[in-house]
C-alpha positions as YAML, in Angstrom:
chain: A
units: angstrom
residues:
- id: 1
  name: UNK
  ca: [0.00, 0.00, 0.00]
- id: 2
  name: UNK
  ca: [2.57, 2.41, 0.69]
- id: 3
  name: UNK
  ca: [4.27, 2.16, -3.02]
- id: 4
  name: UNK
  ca: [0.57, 2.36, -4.17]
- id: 5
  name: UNK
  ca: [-0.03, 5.63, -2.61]
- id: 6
  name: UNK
  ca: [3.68, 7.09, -3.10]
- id: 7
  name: UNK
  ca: [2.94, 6.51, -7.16]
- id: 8
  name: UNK
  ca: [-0.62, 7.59, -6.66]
- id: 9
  name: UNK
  ca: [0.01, 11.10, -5.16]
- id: 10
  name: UNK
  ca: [3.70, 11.48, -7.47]
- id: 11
  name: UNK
  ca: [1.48, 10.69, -10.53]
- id: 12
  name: UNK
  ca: [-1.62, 13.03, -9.30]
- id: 13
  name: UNK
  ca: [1.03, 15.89, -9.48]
- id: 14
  name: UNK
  ca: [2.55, 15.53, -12.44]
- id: 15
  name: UNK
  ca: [-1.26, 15.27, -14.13]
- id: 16
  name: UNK
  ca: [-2.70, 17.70, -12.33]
- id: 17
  name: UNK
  ca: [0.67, 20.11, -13.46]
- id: 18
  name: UNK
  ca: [0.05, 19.02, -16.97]
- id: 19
  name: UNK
  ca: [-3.65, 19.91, -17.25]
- id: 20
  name: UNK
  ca: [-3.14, 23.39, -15.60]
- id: 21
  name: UNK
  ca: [-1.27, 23.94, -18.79]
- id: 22
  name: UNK
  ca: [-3.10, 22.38, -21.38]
- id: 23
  name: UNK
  ca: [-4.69, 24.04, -23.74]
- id: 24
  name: UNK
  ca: [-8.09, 22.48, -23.82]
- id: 25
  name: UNK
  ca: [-8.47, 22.20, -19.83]
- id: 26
  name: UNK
  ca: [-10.49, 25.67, -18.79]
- id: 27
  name: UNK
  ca: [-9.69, 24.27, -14.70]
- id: 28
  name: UNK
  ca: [-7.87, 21.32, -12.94]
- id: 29
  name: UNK
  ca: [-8.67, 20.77, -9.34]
- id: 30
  name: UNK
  ca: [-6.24, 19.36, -7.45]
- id: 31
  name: UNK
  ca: [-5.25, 20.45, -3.97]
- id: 32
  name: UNK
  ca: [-1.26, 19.96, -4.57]
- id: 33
  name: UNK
  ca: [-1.57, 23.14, -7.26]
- id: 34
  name: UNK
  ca: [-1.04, 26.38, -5.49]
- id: 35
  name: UNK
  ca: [-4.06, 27.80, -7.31]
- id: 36
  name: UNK
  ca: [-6.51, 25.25, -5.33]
- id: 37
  name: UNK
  ca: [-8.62, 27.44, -2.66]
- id: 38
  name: UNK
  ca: [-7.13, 24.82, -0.38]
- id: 39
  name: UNK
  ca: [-3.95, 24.34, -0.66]
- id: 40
  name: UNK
  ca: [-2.71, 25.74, 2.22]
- id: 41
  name: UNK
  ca: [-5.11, 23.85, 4.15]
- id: 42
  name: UNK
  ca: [-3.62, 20.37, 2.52]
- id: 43
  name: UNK
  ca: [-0.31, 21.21, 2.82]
- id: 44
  name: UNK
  ca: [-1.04, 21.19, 6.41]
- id: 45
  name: UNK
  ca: [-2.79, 18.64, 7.04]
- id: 46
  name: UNK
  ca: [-2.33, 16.24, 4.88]
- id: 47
  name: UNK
  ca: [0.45, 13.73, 4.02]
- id: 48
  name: UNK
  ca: [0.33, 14.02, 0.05]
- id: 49
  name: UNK
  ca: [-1.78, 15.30, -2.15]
- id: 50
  name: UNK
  ca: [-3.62, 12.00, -3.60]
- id: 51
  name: UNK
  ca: [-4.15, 10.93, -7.07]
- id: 52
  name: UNK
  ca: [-7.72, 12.03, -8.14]
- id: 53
  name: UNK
  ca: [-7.59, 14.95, -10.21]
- id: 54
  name: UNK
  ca: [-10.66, 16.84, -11.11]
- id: 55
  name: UNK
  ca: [-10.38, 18.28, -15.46]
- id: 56
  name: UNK
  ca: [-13.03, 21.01, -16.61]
- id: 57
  name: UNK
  ca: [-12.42, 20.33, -20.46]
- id: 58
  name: UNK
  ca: [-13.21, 23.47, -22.59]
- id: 59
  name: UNK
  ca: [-15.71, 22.44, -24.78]
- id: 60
  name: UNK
  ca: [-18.51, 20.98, -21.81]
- id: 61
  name: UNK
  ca: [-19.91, 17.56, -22.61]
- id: 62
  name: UNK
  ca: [-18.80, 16.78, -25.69]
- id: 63
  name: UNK
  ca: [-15.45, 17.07, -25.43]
- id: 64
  name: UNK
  ca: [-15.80, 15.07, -22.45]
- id: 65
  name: UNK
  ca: [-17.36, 12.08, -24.23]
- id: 66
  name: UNK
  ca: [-15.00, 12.72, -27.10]
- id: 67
  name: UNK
  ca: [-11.95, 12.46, -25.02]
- id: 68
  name: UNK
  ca: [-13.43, 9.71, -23.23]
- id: 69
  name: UNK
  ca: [-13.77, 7.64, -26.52]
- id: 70
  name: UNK
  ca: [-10.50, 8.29, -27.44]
- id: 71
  name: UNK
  ca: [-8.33, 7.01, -24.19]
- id: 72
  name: UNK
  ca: [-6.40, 4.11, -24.71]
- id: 73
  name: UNK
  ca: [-4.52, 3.32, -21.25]
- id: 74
  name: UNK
  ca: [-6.83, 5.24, -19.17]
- id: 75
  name: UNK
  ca: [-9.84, 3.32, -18.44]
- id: 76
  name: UNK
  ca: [-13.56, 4.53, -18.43]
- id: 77
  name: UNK
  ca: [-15.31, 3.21, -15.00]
- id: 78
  name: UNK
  ca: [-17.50, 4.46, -12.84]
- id: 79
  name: UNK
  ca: [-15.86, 3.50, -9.67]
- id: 80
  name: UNK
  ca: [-12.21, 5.17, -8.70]
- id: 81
  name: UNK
  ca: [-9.37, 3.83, -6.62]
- id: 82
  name: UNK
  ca: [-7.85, 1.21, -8.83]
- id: 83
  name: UNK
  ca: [-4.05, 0.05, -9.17]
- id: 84
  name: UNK
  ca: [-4.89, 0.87, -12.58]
- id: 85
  name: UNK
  ca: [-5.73, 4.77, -14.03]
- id: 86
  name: UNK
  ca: [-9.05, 5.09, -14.28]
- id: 87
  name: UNK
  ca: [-11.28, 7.91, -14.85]
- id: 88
  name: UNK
  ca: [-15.12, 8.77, -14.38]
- id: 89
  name: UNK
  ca: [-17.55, 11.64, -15.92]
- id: 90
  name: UNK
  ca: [-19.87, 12.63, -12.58]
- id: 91
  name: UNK
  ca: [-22.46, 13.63, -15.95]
- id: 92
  name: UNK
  ca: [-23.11, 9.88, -16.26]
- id: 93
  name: UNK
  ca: [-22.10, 8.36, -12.99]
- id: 94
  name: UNK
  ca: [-21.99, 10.11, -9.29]
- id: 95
  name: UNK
  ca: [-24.68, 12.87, -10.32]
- id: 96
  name: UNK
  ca: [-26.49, 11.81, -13.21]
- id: 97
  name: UNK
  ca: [-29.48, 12.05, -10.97]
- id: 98
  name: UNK
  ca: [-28.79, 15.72, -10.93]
- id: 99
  name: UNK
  ca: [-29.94, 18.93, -13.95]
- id: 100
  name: UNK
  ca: [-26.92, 20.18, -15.45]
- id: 101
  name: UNK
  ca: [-27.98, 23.37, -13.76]
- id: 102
  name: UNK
  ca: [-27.72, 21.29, -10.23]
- id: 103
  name: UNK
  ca: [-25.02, 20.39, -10.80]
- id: 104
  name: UNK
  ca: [-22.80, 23.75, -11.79]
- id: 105
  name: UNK
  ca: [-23.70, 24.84, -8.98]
- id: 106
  name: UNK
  ca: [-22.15, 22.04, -7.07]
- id: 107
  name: UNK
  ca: [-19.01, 22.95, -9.18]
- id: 108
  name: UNK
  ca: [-19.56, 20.23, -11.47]
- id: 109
  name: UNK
  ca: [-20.16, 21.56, -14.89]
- id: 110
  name: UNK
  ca: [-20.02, 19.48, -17.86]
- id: 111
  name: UNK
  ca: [-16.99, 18.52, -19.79]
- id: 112
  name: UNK
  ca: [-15.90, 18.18, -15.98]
- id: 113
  name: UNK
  ca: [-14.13, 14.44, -15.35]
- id: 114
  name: UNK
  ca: [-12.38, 12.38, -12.57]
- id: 115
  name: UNK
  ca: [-9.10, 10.73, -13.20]
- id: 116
  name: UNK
  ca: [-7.77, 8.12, -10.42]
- id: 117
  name: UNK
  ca: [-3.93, 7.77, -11.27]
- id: 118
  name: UNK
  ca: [-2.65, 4.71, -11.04]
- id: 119
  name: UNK
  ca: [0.48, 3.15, -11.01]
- id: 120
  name: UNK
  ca: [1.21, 3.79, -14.41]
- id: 121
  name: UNK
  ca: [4.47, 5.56, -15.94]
- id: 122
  name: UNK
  ca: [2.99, 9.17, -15.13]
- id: 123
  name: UNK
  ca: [4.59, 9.81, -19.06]
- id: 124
  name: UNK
  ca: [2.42, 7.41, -20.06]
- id: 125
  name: UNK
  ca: [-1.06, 8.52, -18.13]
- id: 126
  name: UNK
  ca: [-0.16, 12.07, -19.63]
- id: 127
  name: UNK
  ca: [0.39, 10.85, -23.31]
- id: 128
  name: UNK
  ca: [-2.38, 8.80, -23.73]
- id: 129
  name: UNK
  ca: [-4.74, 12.04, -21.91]
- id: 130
  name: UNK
  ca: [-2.76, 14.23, -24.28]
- id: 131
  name: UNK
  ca: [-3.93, 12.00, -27.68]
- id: 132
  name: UNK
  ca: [-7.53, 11.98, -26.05]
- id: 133
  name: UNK
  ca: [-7.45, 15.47, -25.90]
- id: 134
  name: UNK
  ca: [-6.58, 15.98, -29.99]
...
């Protein structure tokens, strides 16, 4: 468990510092970046950061779904927490219940996903993101 998490957090990072930069991310939410309302508040108490990372995509549901069908290492699921990446669209899984309206306001726009890093290369979670994202 304690490799597990050491990869999951190191690999959170470096996607999480890769998406604040990417062109077709408008957001990423993670509380290691120093732009997270948060961060402060992690740095403190936690040990680590984690490994889900929250992506707005530019371009709302569709690019979601586009990206989606497009990943080739990263798996689709709507469960996280895997040894395995994984990632999840809240849209379809956690708050499908919810009106798109609902859930904005919850911070959860769409084109919004969930990625779980794994214990992949963190090269390889951020190429195969990178060709979804083309």
């Amino acid at each position: 468990l304690s490799l597990r998490m050491e990869r999951h957090n190191a690999n959170g990072m470096a996607i999480a510092r890769w998406a604040e930069k990417h062109p077709a991310i408008a957001k990423a939410h993670y509380p290691g970046l120093e732009s997270h309302p948060d961060h402060q508040l992690a740095r403190d108490s936690l040990d680590g950061f984690g490994g889900i990372v929250g992506l707005e995509l530019k371009g709302g549901a569709s690019a979601a779904s586009r990206m989606l069908g497009r990943l080739k290492l990263v798996s689709h699921a709507p469960s996280l927490g895997g040894v395995e990446s994984l990632v999840s669209e809240p849209r379809r899984t956690s708050h499908r219940g919810l009106t798109a309206e609902a859930r904005a306001a919850l911070g959860i726009p769409d084109g919004f996903l969930r990625v779980s890093c794994g214990a992949e290369d963190a090269a390889e979670i951020i190429a195969d993101l990178e060709q979804a994202l083309k």
